[in-house]
Every structure is written in structure tokens, then in C-alpha cells.
C-alpha positions as CSV (number, residue, x, y, z in Angstrom):
1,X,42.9,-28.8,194.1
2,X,40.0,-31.2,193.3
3,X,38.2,-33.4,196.2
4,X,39.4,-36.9,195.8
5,X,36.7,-39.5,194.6
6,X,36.3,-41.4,197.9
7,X,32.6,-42.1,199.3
8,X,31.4,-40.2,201.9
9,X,29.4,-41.2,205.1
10,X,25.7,-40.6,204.9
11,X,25.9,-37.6,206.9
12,X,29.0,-36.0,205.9
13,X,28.0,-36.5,202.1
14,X,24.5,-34.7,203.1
15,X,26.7,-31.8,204.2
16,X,29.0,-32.2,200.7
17,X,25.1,-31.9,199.1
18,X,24.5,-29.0,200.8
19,X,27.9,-27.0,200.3
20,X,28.0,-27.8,196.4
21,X,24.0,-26.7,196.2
22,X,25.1,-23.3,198.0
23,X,28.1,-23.0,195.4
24,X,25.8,-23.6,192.5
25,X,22.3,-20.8,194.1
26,X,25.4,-18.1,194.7
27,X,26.5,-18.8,191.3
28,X,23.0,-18.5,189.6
29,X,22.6,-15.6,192.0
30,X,25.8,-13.9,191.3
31,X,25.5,-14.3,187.2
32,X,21.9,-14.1,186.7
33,X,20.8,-11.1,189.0
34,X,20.8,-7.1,187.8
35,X,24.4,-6.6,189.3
36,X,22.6,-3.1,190.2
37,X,19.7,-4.8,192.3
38,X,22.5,-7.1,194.0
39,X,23.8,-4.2,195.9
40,X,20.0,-2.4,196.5
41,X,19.4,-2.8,200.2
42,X,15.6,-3.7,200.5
43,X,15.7,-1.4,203.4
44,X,18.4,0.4,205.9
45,X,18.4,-2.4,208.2
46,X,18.6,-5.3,205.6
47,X,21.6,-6.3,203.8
48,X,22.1,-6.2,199.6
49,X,22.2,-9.9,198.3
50,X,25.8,-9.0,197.4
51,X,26.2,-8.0,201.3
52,X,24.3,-11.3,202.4
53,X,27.3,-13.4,200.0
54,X,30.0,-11.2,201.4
55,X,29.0,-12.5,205.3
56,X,29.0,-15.4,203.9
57,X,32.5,-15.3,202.6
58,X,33.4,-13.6,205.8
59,X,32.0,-15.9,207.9
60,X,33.4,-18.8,206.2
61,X,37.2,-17.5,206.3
62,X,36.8,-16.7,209.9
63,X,35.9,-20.6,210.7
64,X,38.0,-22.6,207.9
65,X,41.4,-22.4,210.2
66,X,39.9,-23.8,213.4
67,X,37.9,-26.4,211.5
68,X,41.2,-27.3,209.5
69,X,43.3,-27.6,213.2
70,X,39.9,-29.8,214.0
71,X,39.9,-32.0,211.7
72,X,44.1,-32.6,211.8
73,X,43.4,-33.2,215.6
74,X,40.1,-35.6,215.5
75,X,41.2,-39.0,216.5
76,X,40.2,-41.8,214.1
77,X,36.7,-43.2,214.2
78,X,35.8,-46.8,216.1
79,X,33.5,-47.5,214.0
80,X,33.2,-46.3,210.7
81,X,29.6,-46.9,210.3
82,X,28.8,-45.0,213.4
83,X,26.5,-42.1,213.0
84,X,28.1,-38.3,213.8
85,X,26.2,-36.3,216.3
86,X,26.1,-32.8,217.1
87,X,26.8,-31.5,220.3
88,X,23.8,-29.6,222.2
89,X,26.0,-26.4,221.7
90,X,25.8,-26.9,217.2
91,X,22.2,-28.6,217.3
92,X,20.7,-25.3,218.9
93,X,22.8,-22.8,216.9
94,X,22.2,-24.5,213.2
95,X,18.4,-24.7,214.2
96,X,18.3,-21.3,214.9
97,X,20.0,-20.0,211.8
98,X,17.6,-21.7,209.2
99,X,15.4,-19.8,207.2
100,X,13.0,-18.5,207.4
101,X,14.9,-16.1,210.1
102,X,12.7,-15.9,213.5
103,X,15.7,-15.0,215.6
104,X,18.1,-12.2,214.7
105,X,21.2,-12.1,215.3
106,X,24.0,-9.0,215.7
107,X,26.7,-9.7,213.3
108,X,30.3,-10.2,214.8
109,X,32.6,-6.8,213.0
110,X,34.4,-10.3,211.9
111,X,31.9,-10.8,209.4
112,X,30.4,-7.4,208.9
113,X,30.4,-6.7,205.2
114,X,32.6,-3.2,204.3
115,X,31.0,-0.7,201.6
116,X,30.1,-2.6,198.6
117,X,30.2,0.3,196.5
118,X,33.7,-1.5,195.1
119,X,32.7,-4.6,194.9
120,X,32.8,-6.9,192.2
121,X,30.6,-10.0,191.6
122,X,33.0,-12.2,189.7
123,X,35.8,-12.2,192.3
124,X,33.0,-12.1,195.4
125,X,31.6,-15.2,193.6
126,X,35.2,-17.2,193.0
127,X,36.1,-16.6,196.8
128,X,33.0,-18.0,197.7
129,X,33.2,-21.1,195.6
130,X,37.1,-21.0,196.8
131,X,36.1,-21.4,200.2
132,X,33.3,-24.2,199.6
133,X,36.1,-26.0,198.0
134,X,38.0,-25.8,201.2
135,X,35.4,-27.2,203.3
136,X,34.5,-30.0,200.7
137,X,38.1,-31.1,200.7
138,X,37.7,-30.8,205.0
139,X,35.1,-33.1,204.8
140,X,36.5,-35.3,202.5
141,X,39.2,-35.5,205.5
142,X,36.8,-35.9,208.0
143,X,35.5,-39.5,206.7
144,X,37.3,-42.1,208.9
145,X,37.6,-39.7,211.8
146,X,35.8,-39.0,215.0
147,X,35.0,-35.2,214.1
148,X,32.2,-35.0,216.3
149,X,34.3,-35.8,219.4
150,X,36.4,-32.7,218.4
151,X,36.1,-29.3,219.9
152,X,36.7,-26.6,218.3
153,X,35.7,-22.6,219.4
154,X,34.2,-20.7,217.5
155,X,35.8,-17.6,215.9
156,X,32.7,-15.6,216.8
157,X,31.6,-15.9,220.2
158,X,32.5,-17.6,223.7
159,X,31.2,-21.1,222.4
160,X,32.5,-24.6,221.8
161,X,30.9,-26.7,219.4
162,X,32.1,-30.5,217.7
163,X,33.6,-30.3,214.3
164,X,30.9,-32.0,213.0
165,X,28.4,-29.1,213.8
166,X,30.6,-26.8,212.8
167,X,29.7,-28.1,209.0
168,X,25.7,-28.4,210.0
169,X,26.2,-24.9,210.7
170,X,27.6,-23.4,208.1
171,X,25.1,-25.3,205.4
172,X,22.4,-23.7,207.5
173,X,24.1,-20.4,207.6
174,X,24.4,-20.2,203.8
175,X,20.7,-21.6,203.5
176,X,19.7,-18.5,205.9
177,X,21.8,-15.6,204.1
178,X,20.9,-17.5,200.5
179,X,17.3,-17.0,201.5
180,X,18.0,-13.2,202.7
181,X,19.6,-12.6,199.5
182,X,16.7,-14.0,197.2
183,X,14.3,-12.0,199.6
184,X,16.7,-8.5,199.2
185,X,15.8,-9.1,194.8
186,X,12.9,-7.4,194.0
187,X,10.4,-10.2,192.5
């Protein structure tokens, strides 16, 4: 199913940016990379770029459902030129997960790449563009609505955040594991 041609609000359209720019680095990533370096782990405790694109597909299954019931349940906007803000909850969790990673974080089993030893690259790369799909078609039915007045909790910890940070922090969870993954490639 294609997004439908309808314009965007500044901010959600910078999000749209950011989901189709992570589409197209996994897919140059993905295709262009020794598929034998995408699985070398730079070091025991760092993931493969393959393992840093399966979190992310991971990651992006486990918060597509509540987002979805978010968005369904957001009440229409007021104002339609109003600006969206993030809640104090999403501001301080998508600041901490762009690059260049100062603050580490344990990975939830919920997102914990398996052996990649079986992994493919074509289907890892179609789920992830699959997904981003999702989320562009969620934003397209965000516009009009009052997302960042609606709660959601997140699939990974104790921890509510507004739909609208939910997006902010997925763009700046693919920019994070994007950057790990370029920085797993030897150079």
C-alpha cells in the first residue's frame, strides 16, 4: 500500500524525511556492503551491522501496534497549524539515543537480535523497508490529529511517552544503530 499524496505538517514531514532517509542508508548498506563484513562483529561486545538492522527491525515491530492503537485513538487537532511537542518523557529518551552513543543502553530480549549465522540480507532489508512503510503511512494518519496529546507505553520499559515522540524516537534510534552499523564496517 503506497502513502497517499497529502502534505504533511512541518514536523511530521521532517519525521517522513527522516524515516525514507533511513530506508534508503539500510538499503545502500544492505546492497553495497561485503555481506561477509555485515555479520563481523567489530568486537564481542559490539553488534554486526546486520545485527544493528535486525534491532532495528525488532525494535520497530515491537512499537508499530501501540503507535497504530495511538494514532486510531488521538483526538482531532484544534488547530491544524499548531506545532506538536514532545512530552519530557520522548524529548529525554530521543536525545539520548542520537549518535554518537554517550549513554549505553541494555537491550530489552524484545529486540535482542538471534544468531545471524541464517540470516539473509534481502529479506532483513524488505522487513525493514516494510516496516518504514508502516510508520510513513501512521504519519500520514497522524496529520489532522492531536498525536502529541496521546499516550501510548512503551513496549520496552515502564514509560509513557506522546505519540508524537514516539516517531522522534524512532528516527533517532535508526540514526544511532545506522551509525553503529557504519562504525561495525571496516573502513
Amino acid at each position: 500500500m503506497s502513502v497517499p499524496e497529502i502534505t504533511l505538517p512541518p514536523q511530521l514531514e521532517t519525521c517522513a524525511h527522516d524515516l525514507r532517509h533511513a530506508s534508503e542508508d539500510v538499503r545502500n548498506l544492505l546492497t553495497y556492503s561485503n555481506p561477509e563484513l555485515l555479520r563481523k562483529r567489530p568486537s564481542k561486545d559490539n553488534w554486526s551491522a546486520l545485527e544493528c538492522v535486525l534491532h532495528l527491525n525488532l525494535s520497530n515491530q515491537a512499537m508499530l501496534p501501540g503507535i497504530r492503537l495511538a494514532v486510531e485513538n488521538a483526538p482531532e487537532a484544534r488547530d491544524a497549524a499548531s506545532a506538536y511537542k514532545m512530552d519530557i518523557a520522548g524529548r529525554l529518551l530521543a536525545w539520548s539515543l542520537e549518535p554518537p552513543a554517550f549513554i549505553k543502553f541494555k537491550t530489552s530480549k524484545l529486540a535482542e537480535p538471534a544468531d545471524i549465522a541464517s540470516v539473509e540480507t534481502e529479506p532483513t532489508l524488505l522487513e525493514f523497508e516494510r516496516l518504514h512503510q508502516q510508520l510513513l503511512e501512521l504519519l500520514h494518519a497522524s496529520a489532522g490529529k492531536a498525536i502529541d496529546q496521546q499516550k501510548m507505553q512503551s513496549p520496552f520499559a515502564n514509560m509513557h511517552y506522546n505519540t508524537y515522540s514516539a516517531f522522534r524516537i524512532i528516527c533517532a534510534h535508526d540514526r544511532r544503530h545506522l551509525w553503529q552499523a557504519r562504525k561495525a564496517l571496516p573502513h
